[in-house]
N, C-alpha and C positions, 0 to 999 in steps of 0.2 A: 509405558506411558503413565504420566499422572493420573493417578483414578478420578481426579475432578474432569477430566477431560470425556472421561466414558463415560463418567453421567451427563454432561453437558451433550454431548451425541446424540446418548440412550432421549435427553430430553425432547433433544429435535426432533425425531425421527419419529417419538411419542407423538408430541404435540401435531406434525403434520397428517399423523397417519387417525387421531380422534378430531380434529377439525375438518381435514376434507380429505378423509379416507382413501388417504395413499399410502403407498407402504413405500418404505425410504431404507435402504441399508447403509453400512456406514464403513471404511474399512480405512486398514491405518498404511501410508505409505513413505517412503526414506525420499532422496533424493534432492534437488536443486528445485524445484515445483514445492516453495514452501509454503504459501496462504492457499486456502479451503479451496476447493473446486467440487461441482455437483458434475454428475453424468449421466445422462438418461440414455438407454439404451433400446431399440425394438430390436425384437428376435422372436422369428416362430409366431407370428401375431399377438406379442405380446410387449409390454413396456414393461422395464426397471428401471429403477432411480440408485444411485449411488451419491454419497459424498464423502468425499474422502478427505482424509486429514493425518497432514504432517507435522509430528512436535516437534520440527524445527524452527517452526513460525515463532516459538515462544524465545527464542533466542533475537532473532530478526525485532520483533517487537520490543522486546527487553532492552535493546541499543533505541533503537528512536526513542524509546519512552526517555532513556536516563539525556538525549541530546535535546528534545524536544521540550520534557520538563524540566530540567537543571542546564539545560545549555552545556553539557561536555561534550567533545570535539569528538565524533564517533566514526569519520568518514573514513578513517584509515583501518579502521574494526570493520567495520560491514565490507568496505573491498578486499580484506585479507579472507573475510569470511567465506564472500563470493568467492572468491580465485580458491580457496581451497577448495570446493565441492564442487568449480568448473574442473579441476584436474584431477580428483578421485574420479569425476563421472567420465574421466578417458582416460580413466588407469594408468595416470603418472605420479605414482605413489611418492618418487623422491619431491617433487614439487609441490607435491601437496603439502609432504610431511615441513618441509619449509614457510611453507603459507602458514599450515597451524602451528607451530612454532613463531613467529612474525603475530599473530592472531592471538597467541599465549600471552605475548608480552604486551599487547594491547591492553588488554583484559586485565593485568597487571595496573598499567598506569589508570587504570579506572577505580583503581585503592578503593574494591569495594568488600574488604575482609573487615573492615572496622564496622559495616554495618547492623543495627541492632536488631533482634528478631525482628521486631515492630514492623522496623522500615524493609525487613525480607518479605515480610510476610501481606505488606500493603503491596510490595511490587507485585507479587504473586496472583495475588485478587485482580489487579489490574487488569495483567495479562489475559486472566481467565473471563473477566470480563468483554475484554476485547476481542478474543477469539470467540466468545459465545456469540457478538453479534455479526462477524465474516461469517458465523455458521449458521446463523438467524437468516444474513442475505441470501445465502446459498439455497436456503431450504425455498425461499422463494422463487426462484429458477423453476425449481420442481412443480409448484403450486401452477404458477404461468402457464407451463409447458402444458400442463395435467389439464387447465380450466381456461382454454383461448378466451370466454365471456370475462372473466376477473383480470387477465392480465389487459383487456382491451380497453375494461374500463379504469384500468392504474394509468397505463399508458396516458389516457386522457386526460387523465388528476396530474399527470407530469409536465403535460402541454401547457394546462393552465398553470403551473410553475414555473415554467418556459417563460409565457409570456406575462408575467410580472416581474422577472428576472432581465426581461427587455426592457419592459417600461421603465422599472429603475435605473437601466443602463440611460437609456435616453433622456433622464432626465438628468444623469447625470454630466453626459456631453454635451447637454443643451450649454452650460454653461462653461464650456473648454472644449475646444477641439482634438480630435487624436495627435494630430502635428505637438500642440500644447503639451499634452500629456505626455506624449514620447520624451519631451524633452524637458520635461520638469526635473526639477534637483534629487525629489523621492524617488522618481524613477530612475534617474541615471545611479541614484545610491542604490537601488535594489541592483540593479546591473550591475556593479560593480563590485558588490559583495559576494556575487556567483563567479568572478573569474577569480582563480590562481593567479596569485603574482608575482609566482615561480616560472610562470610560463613565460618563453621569449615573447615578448613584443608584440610581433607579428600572429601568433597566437592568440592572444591577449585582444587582440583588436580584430579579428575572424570570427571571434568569439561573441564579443561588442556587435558585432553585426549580424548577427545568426539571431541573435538575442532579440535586437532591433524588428530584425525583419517576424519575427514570431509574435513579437507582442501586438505586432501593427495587422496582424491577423484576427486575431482574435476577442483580448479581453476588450478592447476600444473599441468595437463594431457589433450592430446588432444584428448584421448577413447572418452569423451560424446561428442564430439563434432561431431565425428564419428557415435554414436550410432545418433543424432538427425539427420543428414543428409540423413541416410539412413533410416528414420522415426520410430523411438522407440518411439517418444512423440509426434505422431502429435498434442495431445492439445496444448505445446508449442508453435509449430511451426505456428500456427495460433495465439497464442497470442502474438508472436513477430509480426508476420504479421499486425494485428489490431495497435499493436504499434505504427510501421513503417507509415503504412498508416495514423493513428491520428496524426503522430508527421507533417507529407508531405503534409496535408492539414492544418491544422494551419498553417505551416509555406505561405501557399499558401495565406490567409486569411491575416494575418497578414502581410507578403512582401508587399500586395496590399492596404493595411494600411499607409504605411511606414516606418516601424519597419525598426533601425538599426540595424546591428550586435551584440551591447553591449544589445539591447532589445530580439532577439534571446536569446541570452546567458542567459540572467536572465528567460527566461521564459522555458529554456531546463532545468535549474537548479531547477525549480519551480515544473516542471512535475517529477522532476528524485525524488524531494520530496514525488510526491505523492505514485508512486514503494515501495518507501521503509516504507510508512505509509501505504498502500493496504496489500505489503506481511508481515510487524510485526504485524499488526494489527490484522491479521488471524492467525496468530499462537498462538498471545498471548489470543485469544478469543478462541482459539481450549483447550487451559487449565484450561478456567476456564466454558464451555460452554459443560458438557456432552455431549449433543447432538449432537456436532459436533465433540467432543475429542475420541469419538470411532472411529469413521472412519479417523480420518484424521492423515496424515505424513508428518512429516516434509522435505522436501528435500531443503538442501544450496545449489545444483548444480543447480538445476531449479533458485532460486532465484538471485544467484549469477551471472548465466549468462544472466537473461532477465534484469539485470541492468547494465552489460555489454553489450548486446549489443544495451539497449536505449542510451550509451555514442559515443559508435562507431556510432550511424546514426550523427551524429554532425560532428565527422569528416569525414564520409563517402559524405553528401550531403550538408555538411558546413564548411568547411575547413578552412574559414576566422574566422570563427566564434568560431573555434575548438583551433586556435592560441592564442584567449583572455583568454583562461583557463589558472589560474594559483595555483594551489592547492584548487579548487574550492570544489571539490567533495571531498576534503581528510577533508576539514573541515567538511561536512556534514556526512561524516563517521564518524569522534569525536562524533558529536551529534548522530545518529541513536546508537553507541556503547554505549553512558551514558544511553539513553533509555532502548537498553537491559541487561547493568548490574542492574538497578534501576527493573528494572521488574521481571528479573530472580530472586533477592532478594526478592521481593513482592511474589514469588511463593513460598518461604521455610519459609517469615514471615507469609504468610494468610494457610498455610495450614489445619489449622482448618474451613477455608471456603469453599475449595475445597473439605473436607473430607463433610460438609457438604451438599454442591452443590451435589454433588452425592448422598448424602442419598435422598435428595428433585426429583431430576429425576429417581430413583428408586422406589422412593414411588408411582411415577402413576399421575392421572389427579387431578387437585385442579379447584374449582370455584373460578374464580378471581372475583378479588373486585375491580368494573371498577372505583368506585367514589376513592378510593386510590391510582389507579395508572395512575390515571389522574392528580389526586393533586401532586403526585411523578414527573410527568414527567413536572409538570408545576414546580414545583420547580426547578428542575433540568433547566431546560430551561430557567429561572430568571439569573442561574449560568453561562451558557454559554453563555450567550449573552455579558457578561463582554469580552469574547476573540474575 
C-alpha cells in the first residue's frame, strides 16, 4: 500500500483516540468492498473499533475523477472493472482474465502515458485527499456509536438541515407544480441522457418510465423530507450526520492550512465526487455481485438527497464559497449520467455474464487457486497504476 495511506490511517485513528479517547484499529482488505467501512465489535464485555481499507478504492476514484472532471467516457472501464472482481471472487479465472484484458484496453484508449509528472502527481493528491475524507466519515461512525449524547445532538443539527432543505423545496414548487416539472424540457433532457440508445425501443421507453415514476417520488415532494425528520431512516440521518461532521473538520484542518475559498471549492467538488462514485459504485456491483444483489435496493430518494444535502452544507457554513459556484456540479452530472448510460448498456450487452455469475453462486463453494489470483490481481494492478 502507498505509505501516504498509512499515515492517513495512522492519522485517523490518532486523532480519534486524543479527542475522545477511543482506540480505533485499522487493517488493510482485498476484494469487491472497495470504499472505507468502520466496524465495531462487542465481545467478552468489551468494544472495538475497526476500519478497514481497501486500495482499490483508489482506482474506483481515479475513473470518476478523470469522467467527472474532463468528461471522458469511463462507463465501459468501471463495468469491465466490476465484472472482473465479480468473477475472480467466484474463481472464474478464464473470465476474469477476459474482463482484465477488455479493462486493459480501456485504460489504453484513456491515452494517459502522455501525462506529465505534474498532472500524475495532482491526480494522486486528489485521490489521497478524497480517501482521507471516506476515512474522516468513517471515523465518525465510531465517535456516534462510542458517545449516544454527540451523535443525538448531530442528529438534531441534520434535522434542522432537513428542514431548510424543505422549505427551499417549497419554495421552490410554490411556483411550478411537480406535473410541470416532470414534464419540462430540462427534465425530459436529463432523462434522456441516462438511457442507451442502443437499447430496443421498448427498453428505451421502460426505462423512460421507471425514470418518471422515481423522480415523481422524491426530488418534487417534501413527504420524505417529512418521513426523515420524524425518523423513518435513521441510518440516513447519521450518514448525513458523519458527512456533515467530515466535511466541518476538514474544513477546520485545512482553513488552519490556509486554503482559500477557490481551494474549499475544489475540494467540496472533489468530495461531492466521491458520493456519487461510493453510491454508483454500489449499485452497479449489486448487478453484477449475487451476493449482494439479493438483498439489496435501489432507493434514488436516499441517494438523491445525501447529495443534496452535501451541497447545501457549502452554502449553509460557506456561503462565500457557495457564490463561486457556477454550473459546477451540472457538469459533473453530465459525467456521472454518461457513466450510467454506458453501464446500464453493459448490463443488457454482458447479460450472458450475469446469467452466468449466478449459475457460479448457486453452484456452492469452489477451492480457489490462490497462485492465479494473485497473478490476476498483479496484473490488474500493472493496469491501474497507469491512472
Amino acid at each position: 500500500m502507498n505509505p501516504n495511506y498509512e499515515h492517513v490511517l495512522w492519522q485517523i485513528a490518532d486523532a480519534v483516540r486524543h479527542h475522545y479517547g477511543i482506540r480505533v484499529d485499522t487493517g488493510i482488505v482485498q476484494g469487491c468492498e472497495f470504499f472505507p467501512e468502520c466496524k465495531t465489535v462487542v465481545s467478552g464485555g468489551g468494544t472495538s473499533h475497526l476500519i478497514r481499507f481497501n486500495p482499490k478504492v483508489e482506482t474506483v476514484l481515479a475513473l470518476y475523477n478523470r469522467t467527472m472532471e474532463y468528461g471522458q467516457e469511463i462507463g465501459e472501464t468501471v463495468t469491465r472493472y466490476a465484472l472482473f472482481h465479480a468473477f475472480l471472487e467466484l474463481d472464474d479465472y478464464d473470465s476474469a482474465r477476459r474482463h482484465l484484458q477488455a479493462f486493459r484496453d480501456e485504460v489504453r484508449r484513456l491515452k494517459l502515458t502522455g501525462r506529465s509528472a505534474e498532472k500524475r502527481a495532482d491526480a494522486s493528491n486528489r485521490i489521497l485527499l478524497q480517501v482521507y475524507f471516506t476515512l474522516f466519515h468513517e471515523s465518525f461512525h465510531i465517535v456516534f456509536n462510542h458517545s449516544p449524547e454527540l451523535k443525538a445532538s448531530a442528529m438534531e443539527t441534520t434535522r434542522e438541515l432537513l428542514r431548510d432543505m424543505k422549505e427551499e423545496l417549497e419554495d421552490q414548487l410554490s411556483s411550478i407544480t411537480p406535473e410541470e416539472l416532470l414534464s419540462h424540457a430540462k427534465t425530459q433532457e436529463q432523462i434522456e441522457a441516462l438511457i442507451p440508445q442502443e437499447l430496443p425501443r421498448e427498453m428505451r421507453e421502460a426505462m423512460r418510465e421507471q425514470m418518471l415514476g422515481e423522480m415523481g417520488q422524491h426530488p418534487y415532494s417534501t413527504a420524505y423530507y417529512d418521513e426523515l425528520i420524524n425518523g423513518c431512516d435513521e441510518s440516513l440521518l447519521e450518514e448525513l450526520s458523519c458527512d456533515r461532521q467530515a466535511w466541518l473538520n476538514f474544513c477546520t484542518m485545512a482553513e488552519g492550512d490556509g486554503c482559500t475559498a477557490d481551494d474549499l471549492l475544489q475540494f467540496h467538488l472533489w468530495f461531492y465526487t466521491v458520493f456519487c462514485a461510493m453510491d454508483f459504485n454500489h449499485n452497479l456491483l449489486s448487478q453484477y455481485r449475487p451476493v449482494v444483489h439479493e438483498g439489496y435496493t435501489y432507493d434514488a430518494r436516499r441517494i438523491v438527497l445525501r447529495h443534496g444535502a452535501f451541497k447545501t452544507l457549502l452554502r449553509q457554513y460557506h456561503p462565500e464559497v457557495y457564490r463561486l459556484t457556477k454550473g459546477h456540479y451540472l457538469e459533473r452530472h453530465k459525467g456521472l449520467a454518461s457513466i450510467f448510460r454506458t453501464a446500464t448498456l453493459g448490463i443488457f450487452l454482458y447479460h450472458e455474464d450475469f446469467v452466468r455469475l449466478r449459475e457460479l453462486h448457486a453452484s456452492g463453494i469452489r477451492l480457489p487457486d490462490f497462485q492465479k489470483i494473485r497473478q490476476l490481481e498483479n496484473e490488474m494492478a500493472e493496469v491501474t497504476a497507469k491512472l
